[in-house]
Wavefront OBJ file of the C-alpha trace (Angstrom):
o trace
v -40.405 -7.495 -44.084
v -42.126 -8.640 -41.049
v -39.313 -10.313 -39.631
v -37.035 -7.349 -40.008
v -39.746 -4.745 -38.465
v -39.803 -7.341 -35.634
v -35.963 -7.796 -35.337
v -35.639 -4.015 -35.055
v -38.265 -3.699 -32.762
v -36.588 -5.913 -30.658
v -33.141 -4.220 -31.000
v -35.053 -0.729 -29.958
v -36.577 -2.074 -26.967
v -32.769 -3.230 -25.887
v -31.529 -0.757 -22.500
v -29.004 1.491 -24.235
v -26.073 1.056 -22.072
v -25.278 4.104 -19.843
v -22.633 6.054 -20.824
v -20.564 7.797 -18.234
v -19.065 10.864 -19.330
v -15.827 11.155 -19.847
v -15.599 14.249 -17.342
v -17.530 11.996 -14.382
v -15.007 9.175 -14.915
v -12.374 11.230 -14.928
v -12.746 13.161 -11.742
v -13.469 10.071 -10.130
v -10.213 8.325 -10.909
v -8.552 11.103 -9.898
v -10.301 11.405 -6.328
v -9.892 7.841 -5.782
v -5.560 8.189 -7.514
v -5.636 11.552 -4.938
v -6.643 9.297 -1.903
v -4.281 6.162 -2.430
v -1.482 9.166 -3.288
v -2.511 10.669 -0.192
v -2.478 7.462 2.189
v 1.175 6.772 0.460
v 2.382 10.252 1.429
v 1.768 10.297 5.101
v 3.451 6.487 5.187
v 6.247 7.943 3.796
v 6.350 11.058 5.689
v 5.969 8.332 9.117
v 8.719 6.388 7.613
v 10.797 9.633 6.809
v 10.067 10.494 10.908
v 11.298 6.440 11.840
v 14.097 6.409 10.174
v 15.193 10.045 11.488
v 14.314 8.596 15.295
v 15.827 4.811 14.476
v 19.237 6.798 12.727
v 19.124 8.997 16.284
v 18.872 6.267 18.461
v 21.668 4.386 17.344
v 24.429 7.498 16.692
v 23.189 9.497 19.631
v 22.632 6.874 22.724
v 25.589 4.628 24.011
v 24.626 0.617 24.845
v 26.906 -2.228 26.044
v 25.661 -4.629 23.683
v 26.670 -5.241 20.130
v 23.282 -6.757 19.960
v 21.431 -3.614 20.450
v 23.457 -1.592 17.704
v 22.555 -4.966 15.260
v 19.077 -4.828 16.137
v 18.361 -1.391 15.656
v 20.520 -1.249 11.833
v 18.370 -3.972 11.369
v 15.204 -2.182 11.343
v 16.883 0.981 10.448
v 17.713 -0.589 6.825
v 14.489 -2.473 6.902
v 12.603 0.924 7.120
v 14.748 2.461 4.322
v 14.336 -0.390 2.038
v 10.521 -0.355 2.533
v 10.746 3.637 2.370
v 12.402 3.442 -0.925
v 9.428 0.822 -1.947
v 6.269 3.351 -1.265
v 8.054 6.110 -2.636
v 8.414 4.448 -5.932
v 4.785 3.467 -6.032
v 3.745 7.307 -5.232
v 6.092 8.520 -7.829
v 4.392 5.905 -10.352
v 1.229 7.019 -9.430
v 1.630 10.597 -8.931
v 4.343 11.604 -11.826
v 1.370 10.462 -14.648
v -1.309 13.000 -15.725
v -4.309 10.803 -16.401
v -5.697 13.227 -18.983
v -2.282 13.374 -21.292
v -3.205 10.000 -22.321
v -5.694 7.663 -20.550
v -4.209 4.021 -21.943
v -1.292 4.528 -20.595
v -1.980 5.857 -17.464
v -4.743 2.486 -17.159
v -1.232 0.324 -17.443
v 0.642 2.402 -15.113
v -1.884 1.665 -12.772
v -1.889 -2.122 -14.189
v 1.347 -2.083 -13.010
v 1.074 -0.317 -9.758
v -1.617 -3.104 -8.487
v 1.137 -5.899 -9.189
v 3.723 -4.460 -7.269
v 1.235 -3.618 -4.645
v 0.302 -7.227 -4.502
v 3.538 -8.344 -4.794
v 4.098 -6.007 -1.708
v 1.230 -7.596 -0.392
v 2.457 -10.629 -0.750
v 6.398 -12.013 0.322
v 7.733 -8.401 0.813
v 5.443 -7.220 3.703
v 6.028 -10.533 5.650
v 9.696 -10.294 5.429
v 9.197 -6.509 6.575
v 7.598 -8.000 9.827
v 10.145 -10.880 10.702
v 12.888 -8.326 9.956
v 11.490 -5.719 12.364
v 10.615 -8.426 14.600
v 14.043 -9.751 14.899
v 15.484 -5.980 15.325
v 13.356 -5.226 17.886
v 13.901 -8.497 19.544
v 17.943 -7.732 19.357
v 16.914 -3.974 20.587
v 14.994 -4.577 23.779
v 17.243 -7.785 24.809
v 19.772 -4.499 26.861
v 16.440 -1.960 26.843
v 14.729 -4.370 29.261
v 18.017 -5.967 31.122
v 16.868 -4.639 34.137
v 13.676 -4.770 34.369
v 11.507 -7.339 36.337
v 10.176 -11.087 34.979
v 6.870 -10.001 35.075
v 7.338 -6.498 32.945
v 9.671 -8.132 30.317
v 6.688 -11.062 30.192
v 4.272 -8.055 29.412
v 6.150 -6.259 27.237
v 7.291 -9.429 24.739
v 3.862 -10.751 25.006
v 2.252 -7.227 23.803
v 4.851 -6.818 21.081
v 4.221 -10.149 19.866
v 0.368 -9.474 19.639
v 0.836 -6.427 18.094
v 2.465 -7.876 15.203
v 0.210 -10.585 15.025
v -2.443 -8.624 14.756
v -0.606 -6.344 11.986
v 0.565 -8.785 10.371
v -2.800 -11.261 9.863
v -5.325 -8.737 10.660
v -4.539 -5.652 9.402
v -2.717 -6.127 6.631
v -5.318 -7.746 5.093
v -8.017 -5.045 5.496
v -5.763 -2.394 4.284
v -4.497 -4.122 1.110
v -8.195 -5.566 0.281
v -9.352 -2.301 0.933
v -6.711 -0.841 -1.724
v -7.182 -3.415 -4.096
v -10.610 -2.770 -4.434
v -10.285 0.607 -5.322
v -7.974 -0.013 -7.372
v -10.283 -2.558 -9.095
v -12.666 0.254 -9.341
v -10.436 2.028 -11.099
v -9.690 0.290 -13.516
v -12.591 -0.782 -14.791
v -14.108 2.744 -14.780
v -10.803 3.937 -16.908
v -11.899 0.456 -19.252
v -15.333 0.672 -19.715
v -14.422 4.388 -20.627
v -12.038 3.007 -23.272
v -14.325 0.806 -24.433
v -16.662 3.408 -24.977
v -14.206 4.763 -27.196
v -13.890 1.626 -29.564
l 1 2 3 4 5 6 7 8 9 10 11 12 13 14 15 16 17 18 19 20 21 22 23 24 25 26 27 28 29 30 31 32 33 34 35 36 37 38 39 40 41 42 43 44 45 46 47 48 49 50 51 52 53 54 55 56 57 58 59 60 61 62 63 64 65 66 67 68 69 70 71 72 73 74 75 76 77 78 79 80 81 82 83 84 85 86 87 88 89 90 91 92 93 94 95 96 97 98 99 100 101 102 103 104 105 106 107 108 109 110 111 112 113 114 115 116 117 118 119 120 121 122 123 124 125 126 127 128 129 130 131 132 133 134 135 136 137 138 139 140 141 142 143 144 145 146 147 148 149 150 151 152 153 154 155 156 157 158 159 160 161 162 163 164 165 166 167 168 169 170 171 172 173 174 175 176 177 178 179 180 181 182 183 184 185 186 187 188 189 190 191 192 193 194 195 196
């Protein structure tokens, strides 16, 4: 009898794990659903506004150079492809009500994370050497006749610019996603597992 009075005074003394409540947890994944949603709309409303200006550009101005034309579909169906991308990830975040049924909206956003990364990953650099190569193609008749030293400047700038997109901010942005993301999903778990 000792040993048992011991044992359970022992198993007393253990922390009771916190327990969130379902409310708290809630609101939170939908502030932190509400703010990716939100960073996805205004990319697609910029894209929506590139494409409009890119489409404009090539029906409305006249060049000499098949070139130009090429370089400018290029990123034109560059844009649209990577358009059509983010607005399937808002519509798979956005079209799910968390409350209907939690599980399933925890492996919607399962999924959403492994397209991101996959986005992330191969898609996002083949976005850059695409644009890249259009506006290459684009500002070979743009900067014809203009001087050594501005078409220097101007290549040079470009290029750093999409280095530093493409190897600096990239990675802060995604990281930054992910780990929200990550926060997520554990909140929505641990409140499943709360369940069990």
């Amino acid at each position: 009898m000792k040993e048992f009075d011991h044992l359970m005074s022992v198993w007393q003394a253990q922390p009771a794990k916190q327990q969130r409540s379902v409310e708290d947890v809630l609101k939170s994944v939908k502030k932190g659903i509400a703010g990716i949603t939100g960073k996805l709309y205004w990319g697609i409303a910029a894209m929506i506004v590139m494409v409009i200006y890119a489409f404009a550009v090539m029906f409305f101005f006249t060049f000499k150079n098949w070139q130009t034309y090429a370089g400018i579909m290029i990123m034109l169906v560059t844009m649209l492809l990577y358009l059509s991308l983010i607005v399937r990830h808002y519509r798979i975040l956005h079209r799910r009500d968390l409350t209907v049924n939690p599980t399933e909206y925890l492996q919607t956003i399962k999924d959403y994370q492994k397209q991101r990364s996959m986005l992330a990953g191969w898609f996002y650099y083949i976005y850059t050497i695409l644009i890249s190569a259009g506006l290459a193609l684009y500002l070979v008749e743009i900067l014809e006749n203009a001087s050594v030293t501005k078409k220097i400047v101007l290549y040079a700038f470009t290029i750093i610019w999409i280095l530093f997109l493409t190897f600096y901010l990239k990675r802060r942005i995604f990281k930054s996603e992910e780990e929200k993301l990550n926060l997520l999903i554990d909140r929505l778990e641990r409140l499943e597992n709360q369940f069990e």
